[in-house]
Wavefront OBJ file of the C-alpha trace (Angstrom):
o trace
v 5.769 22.738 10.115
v 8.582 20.568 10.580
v 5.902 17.601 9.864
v 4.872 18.764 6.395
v 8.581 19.421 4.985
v 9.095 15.432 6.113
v 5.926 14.706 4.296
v 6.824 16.404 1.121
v 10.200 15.332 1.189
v 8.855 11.544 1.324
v 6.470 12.336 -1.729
v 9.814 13.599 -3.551
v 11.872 10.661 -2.310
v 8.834 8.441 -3.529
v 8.083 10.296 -7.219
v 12.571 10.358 -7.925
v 12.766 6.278 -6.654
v 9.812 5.968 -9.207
v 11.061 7.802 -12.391
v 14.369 7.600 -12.791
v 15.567 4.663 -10.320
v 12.500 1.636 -11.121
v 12.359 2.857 -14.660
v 15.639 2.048 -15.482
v 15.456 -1.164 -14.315
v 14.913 -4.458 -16.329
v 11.427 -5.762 -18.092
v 9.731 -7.052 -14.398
v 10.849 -4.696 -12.266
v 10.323 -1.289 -14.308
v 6.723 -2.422 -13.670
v 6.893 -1.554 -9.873
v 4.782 1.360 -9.017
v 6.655 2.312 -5.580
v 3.798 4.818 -5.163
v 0.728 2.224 -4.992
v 2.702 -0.154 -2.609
v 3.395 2.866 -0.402
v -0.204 4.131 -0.413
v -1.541 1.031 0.734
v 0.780 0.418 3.555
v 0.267 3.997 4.666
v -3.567 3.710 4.552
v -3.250 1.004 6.933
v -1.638 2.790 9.287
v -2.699 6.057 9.491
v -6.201 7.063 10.426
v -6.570 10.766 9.195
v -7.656 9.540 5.352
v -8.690 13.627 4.756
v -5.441 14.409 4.809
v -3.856 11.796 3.533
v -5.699 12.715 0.157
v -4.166 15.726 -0.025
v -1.161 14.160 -0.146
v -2.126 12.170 -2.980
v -3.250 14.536 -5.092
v 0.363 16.450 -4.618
v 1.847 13.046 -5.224
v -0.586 12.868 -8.705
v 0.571 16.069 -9.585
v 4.076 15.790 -9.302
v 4.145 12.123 -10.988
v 1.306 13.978 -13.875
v 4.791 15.585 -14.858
v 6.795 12.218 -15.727
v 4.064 10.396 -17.623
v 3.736 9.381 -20.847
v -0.566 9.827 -19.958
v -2.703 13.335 -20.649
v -2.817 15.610 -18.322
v -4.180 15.044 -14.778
v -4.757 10.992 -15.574
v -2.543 9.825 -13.076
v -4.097 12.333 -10.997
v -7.327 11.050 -11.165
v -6.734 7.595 -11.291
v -4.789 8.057 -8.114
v -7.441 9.621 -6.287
v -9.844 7.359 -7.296
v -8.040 4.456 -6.776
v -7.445 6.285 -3.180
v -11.001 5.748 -2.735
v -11.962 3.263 -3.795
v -9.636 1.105 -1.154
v -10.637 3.790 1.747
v -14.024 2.399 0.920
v -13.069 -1.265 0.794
v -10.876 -0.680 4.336
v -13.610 1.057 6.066
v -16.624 -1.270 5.158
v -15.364 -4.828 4.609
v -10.921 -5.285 5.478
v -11.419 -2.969 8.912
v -8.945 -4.867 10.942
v -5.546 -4.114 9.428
v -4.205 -7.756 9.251
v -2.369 -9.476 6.683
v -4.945 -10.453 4.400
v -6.530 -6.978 4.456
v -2.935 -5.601 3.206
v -2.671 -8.702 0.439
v -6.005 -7.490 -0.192
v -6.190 -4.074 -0.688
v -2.632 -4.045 -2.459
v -3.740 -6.471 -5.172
v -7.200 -4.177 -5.622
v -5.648 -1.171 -5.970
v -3.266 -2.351 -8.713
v -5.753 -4.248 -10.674
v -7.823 -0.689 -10.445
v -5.215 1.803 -11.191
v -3.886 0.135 -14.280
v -7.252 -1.007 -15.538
v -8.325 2.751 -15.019
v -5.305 4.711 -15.960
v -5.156 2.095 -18.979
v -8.709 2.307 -20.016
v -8.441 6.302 -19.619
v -5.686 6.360 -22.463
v -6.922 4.098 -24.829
v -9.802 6.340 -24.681
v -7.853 9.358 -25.133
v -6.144 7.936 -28.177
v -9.271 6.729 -29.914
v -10.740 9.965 -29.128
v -7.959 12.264 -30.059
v -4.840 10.599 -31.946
v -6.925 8.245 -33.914
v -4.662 5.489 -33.191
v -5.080 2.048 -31.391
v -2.105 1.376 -28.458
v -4.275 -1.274 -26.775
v -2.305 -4.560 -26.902
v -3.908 -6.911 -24.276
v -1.546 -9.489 -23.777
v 1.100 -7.034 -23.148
v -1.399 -5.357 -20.816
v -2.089 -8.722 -18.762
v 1.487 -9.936 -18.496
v 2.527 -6.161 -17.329
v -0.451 -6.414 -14.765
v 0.667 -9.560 -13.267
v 4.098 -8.185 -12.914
v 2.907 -4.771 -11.330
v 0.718 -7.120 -8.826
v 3.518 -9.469 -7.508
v 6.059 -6.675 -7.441
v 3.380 -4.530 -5.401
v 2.715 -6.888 -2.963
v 6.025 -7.700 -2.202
v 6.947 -4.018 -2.261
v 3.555 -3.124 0.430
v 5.231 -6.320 2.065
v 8.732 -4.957 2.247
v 7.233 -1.339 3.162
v 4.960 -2.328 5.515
v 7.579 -4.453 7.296
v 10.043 -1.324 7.707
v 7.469 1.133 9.404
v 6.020 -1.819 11.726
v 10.356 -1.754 13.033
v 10.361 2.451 13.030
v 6.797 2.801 14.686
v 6.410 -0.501 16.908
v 3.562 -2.429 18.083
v 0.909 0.120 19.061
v -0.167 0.688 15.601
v 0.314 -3.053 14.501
v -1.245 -4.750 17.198
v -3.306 -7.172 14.875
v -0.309 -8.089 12.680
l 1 2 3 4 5 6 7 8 9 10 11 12 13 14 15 16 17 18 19 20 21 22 23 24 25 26 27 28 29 30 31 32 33 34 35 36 37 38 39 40 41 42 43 44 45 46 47 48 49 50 51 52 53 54 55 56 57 58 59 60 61 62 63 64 65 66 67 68 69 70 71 72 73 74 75 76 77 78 79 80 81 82 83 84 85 86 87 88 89 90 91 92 93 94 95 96 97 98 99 100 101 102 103 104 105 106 107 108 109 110 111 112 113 114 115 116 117 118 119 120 121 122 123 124 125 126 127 128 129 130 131 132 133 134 135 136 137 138 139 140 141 142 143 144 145 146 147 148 149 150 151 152 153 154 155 156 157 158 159 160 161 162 163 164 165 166 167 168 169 170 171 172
């Protein structure tokens, strides 16, 4: 019990770091999405993937509330996203080194923005009528969100290999 108040605490900790603290930053770094870096670094290290996707969709939920997206996009995007690099980590990076992290993190960015981006400009075509694609903007903002992600999966990952130790990093 005492396990799943830490858990949703963390998700809280992650979704308030994410909307009010990152967002207020500066052009580059409002583009960090805490939540990707975190989900890589934690699907690394953890085995139990069935639950872990629980936790995601609670974490889609609660970040559903703070977007400017429809409903339940995040939501989706996150889970798929979710599998999509549970795939790639079981059948082709399975040996949790450096590369598999650099890897995955850079995947899973390119995928949830192209997704959750794709997704809305649907959704406006469909229902507002109006055109919010701008591609440039898209690509710089992209580029941003990948280098920030990687250093933040970087910076995470470093901080739970000092709390947890060697037995679950022994390839790193």
């Amino acid at each position: 019990m005492f396990g799943f108040f830490i858990k949703m605490f963390l998700i809280v900790f992650i979704v308030l770091i994410q909307t009010s603290f990152l967002t207020g930053w500066g052009y580059p770094l409002e583009n960090w999405q805490l939540f990707l870096s975190f989900l890589t670094v934690i699907l690394l290290i953890f085995e139990k993937t069935k639950k872990l996707l629980g936790w995601i969709l609670i974490l889609g939920i609660i970040l559903g509330f703070y977007s400017a997206y429809p409903s339940f996009l995040i939501t989706i995007s996150l889970i798929l996203t979710f599998l999509s690099i549970n795939f790639l980590f079981n059948n082709f990076f399975t040996n949790r080194s450096w590369y598999s992290l650099v890897s995955l993190n850079i995947f899973a960015t390119i995928f949830y923005n192209s997704l959750a981006r794709a997704s809305k400009y649907l959704y406006d075509i469909l229902y507002s009528a109006t055109n919010t694609w701008n591609l440039s903007l898209f690509l710089s903002a992209l580029l941003w969100q990948t280098i920030l992600n990687l250093i933040g999966a970087i910076l995470i990952f470093v901080i739970f290999k000092k709390f947890y130790g060697k037995k679950y990093f022994s390839r790193f």
